[in-house]
C-alpha atoms as a printed R data frame, in Angstrom:
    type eleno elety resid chain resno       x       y       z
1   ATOM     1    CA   UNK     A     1 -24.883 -15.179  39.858
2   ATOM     2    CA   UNK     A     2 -27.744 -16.060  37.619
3   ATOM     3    CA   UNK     A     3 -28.839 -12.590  37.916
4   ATOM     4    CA   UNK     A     4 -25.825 -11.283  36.975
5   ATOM     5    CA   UNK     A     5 -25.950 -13.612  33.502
6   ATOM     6    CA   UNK     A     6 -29.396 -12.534  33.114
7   ATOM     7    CA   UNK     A     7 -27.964  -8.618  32.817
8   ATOM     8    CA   UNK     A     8 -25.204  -9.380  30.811
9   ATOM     9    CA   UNK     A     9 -27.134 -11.404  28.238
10  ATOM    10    CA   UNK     A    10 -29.508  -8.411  28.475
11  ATOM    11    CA   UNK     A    11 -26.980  -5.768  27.787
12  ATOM    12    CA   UNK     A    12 -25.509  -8.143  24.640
13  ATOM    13    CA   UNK     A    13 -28.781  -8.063  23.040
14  ATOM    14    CA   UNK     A    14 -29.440  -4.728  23.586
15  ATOM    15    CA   UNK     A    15 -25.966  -4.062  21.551
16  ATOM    16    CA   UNK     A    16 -26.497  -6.119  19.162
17  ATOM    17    CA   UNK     A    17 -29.953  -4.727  18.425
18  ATOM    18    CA   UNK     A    18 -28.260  -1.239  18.115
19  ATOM    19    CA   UNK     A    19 -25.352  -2.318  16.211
20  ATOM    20    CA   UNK     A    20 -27.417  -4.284  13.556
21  ATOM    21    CA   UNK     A    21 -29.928  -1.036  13.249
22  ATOM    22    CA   UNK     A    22 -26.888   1.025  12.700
23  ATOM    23    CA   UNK     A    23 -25.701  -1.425  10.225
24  ATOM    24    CA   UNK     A    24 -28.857  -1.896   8.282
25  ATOM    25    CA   UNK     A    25 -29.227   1.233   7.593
26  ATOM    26    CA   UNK     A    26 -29.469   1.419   3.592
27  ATOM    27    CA   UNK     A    27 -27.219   4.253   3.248
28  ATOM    28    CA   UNK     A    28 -24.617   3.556   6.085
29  ATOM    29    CA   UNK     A    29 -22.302   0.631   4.094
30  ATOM    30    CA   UNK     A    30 -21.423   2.530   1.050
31  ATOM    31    CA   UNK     A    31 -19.434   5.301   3.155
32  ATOM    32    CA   UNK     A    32 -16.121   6.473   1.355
33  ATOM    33    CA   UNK     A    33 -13.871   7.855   3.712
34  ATOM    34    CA   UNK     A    34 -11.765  11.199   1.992
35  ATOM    35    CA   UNK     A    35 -14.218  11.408  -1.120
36  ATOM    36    CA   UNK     A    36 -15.879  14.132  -2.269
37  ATOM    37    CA   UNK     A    37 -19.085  13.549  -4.679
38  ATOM    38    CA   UNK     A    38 -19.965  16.302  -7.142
39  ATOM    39    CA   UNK     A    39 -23.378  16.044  -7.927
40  ATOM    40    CA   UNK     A    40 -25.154  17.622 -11.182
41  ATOM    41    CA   UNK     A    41 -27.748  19.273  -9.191
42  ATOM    42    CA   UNK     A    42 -28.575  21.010  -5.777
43  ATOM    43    CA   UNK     A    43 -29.506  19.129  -3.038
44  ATOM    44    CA   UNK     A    44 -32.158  18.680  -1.534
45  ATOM    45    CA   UNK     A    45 -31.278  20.069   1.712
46  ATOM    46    CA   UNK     A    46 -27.870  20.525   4.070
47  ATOM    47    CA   UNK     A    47 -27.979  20.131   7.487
48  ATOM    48    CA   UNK     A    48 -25.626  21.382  10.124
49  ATOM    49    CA   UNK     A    49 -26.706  19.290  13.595
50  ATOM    50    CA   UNK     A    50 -25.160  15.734  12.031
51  ATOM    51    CA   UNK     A    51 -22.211  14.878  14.453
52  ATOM    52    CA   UNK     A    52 -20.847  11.504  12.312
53  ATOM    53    CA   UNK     A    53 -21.296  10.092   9.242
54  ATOM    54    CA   UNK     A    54 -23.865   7.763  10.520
55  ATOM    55    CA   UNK     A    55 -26.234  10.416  11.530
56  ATOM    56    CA   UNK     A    56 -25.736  11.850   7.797
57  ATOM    57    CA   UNK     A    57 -26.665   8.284   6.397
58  ATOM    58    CA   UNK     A    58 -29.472   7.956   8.683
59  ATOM    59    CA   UNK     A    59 -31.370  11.357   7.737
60  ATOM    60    CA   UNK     A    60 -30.916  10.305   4.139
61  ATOM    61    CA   UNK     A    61 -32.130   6.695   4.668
62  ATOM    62    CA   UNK     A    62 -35.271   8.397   6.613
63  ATOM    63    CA   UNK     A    63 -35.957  10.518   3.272
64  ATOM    64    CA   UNK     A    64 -37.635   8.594   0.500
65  ATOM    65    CA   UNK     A    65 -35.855  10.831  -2.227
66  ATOM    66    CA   UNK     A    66 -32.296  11.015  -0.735
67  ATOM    67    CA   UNK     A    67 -29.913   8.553  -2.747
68  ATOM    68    CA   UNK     A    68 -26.422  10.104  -1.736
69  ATOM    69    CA   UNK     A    69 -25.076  12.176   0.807
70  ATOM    70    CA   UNK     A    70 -21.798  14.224   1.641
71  ATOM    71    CA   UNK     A    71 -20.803  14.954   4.894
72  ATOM    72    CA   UNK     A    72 -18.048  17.709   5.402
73  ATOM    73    CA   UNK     A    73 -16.148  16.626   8.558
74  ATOM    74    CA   UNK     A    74 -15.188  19.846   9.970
75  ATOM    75    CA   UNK     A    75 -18.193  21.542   9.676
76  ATOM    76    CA   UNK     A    76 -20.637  18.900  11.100
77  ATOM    77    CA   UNK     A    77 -22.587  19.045   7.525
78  ATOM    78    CA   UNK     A    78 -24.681  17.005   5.790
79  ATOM    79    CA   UNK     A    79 -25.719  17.268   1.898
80  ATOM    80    CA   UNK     A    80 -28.719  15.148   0.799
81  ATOM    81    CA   UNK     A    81 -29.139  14.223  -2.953
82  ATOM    82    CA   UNK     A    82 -31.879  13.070  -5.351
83  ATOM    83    CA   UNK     A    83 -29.105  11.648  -7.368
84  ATOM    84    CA   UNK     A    84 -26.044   9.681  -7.569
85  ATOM    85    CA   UNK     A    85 -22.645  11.973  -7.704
86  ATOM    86    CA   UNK     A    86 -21.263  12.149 -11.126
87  ATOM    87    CA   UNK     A    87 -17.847  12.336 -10.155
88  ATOM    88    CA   UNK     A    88 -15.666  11.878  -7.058
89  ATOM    89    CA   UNK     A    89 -12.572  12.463  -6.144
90  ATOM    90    CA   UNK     A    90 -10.187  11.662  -2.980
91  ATOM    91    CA   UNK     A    91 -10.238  14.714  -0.521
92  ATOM    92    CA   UNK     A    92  -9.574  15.028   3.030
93  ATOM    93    CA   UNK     A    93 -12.599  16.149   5.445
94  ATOM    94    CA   UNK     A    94 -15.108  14.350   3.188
95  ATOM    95    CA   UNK     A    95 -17.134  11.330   3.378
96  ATOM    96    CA   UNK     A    96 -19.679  10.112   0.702
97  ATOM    97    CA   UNK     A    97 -21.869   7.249   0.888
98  ATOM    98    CA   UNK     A    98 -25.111   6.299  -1.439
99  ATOM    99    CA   UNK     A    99 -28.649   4.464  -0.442
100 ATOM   100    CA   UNK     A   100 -29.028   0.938  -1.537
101 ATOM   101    CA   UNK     A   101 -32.468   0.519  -0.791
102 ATOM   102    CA   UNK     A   102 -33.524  -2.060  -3.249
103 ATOM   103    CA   UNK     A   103 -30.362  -3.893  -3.829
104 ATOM   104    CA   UNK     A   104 -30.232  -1.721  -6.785
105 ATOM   105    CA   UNK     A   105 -29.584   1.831  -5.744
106 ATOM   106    CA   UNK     A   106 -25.715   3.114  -4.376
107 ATOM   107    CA   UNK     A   107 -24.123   0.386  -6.882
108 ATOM   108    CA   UNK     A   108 -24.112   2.706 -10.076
109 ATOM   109    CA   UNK     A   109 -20.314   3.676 -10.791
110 ATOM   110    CA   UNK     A   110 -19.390   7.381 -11.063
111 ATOM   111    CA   UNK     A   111 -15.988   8.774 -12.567
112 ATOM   112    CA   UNK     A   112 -13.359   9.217 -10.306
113 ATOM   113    CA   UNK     A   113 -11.766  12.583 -11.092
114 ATOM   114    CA   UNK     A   114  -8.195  14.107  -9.621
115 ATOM   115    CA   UNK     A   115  -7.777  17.661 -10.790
116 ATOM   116    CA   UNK     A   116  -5.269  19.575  -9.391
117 ATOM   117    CA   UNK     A   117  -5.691  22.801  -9.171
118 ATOM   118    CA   UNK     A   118  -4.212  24.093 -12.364
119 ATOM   119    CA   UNK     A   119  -5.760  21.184 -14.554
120 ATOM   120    CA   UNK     A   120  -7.451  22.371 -18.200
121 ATOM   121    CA   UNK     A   121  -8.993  20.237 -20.510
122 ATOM   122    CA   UNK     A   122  -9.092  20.098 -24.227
123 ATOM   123    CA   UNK     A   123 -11.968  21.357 -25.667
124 ATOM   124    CA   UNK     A   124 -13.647  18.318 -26.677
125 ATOM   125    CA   UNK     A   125 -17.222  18.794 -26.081
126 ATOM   126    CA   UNK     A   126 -19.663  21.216 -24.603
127 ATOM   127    CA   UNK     A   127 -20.734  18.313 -22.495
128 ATOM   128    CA   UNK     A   128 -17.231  18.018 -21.478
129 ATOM   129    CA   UNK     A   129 -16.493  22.096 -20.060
130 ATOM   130    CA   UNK     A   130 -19.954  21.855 -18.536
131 ATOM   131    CA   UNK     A   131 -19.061  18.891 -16.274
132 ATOM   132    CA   UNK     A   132 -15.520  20.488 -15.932
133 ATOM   133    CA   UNK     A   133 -17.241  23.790 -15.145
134 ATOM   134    CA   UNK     A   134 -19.480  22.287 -12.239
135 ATOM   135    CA   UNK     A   135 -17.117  20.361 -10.537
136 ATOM   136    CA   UNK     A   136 -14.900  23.131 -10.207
137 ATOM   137    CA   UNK     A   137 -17.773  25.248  -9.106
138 ATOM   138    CA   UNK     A   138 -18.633  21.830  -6.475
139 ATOM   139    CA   UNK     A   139 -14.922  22.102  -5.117
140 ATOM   140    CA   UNK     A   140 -14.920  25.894  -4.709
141 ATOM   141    CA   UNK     A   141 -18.014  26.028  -3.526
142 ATOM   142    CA   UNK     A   142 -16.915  22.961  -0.430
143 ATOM   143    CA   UNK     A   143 -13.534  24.195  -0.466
144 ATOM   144    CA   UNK     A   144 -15.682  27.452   1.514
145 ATOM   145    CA   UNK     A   145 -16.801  24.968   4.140
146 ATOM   146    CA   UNK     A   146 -13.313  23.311   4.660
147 ATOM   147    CA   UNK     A   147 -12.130  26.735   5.574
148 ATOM   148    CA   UNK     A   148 -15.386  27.161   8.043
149 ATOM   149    CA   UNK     A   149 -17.408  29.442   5.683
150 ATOM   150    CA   UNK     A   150 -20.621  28.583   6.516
151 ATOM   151    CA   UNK     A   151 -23.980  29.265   4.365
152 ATOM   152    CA   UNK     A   152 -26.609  29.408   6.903
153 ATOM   153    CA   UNK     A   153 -29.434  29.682   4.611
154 ATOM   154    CA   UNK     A   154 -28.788  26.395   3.796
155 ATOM   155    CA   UNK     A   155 -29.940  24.654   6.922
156 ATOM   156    CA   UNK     A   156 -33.343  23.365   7.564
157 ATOM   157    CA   UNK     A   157 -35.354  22.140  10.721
């Protein structure tokens, strides 16, 4: 009996070891579920072996100049970023989360954005097309991997 209490107490701390390393992970908490980030520039790498959006937050918590990520559900893919995203929007087969490593990082606020598909904007500013410009580019670009295009000279080791 004691023995038995002994393995059970065992396996509890075992889970709770796992589940709080899971949890503490910097840039686990800020997951949004169905959110796309667009990002102003590359990233710094993809990755195509991430099975959950854990995994994704754990490879960028492990990189000291990851402070977002994007993970595309259907295509098991990870995108790392040096940057926050400067937009987001609500879109199925995403998830988006940022690194709050010092308390500081992952808390900045980015524009949410809903375009539909035959949105235009007044001409306002230059500033204003170019942001237009790359988020459409962003959206065509991941709209490629919802349909299973893949870009295999993206993936790294």
């Amino acid at each position: 009996m004691q023995s038995t209490s002994i393995l059970l107490l065992t396996f509890l701390l075992a889970i709770e070891g796992l589940f709080s390393s899971l949890v503490s992970a910097s840039c686990f908490p800020s997951a949004q579920n169905e959110t796309i980030g667009f990002f102003s520039k590359a990233p710094l790498a993809y990755g195509y072996t991430h099975l959950s959006p854990s995994e994704c937050a754990n490879e960028c918590d492990s990189m000291s100049t990851c402070q977002a990520w994007l993970f595309v559900v259907n295509a098991n893919e990870c995108q790392f970023y040096r940057s926050a995203p400067v937009a987001q929007a609500k879109s199925a087969g995403f998830i988006m989360g940022s690194c709050d490593r010092n308390g500081t990082r992952g808390t900045k606020s980015t524009s949410k954005v809903f375009l539909p598909a035959s949105s235009s904007v007044v001409p306002g500013s230059q500033t204003a097309q170019s942001s237009l410009s790359n988020i459409q580019g962003h959206a065509t670009h991941l709209s490629g991997h919802k349909r299973g295009h893949y870009h295999p000279h993206h993936q790294y080791d």
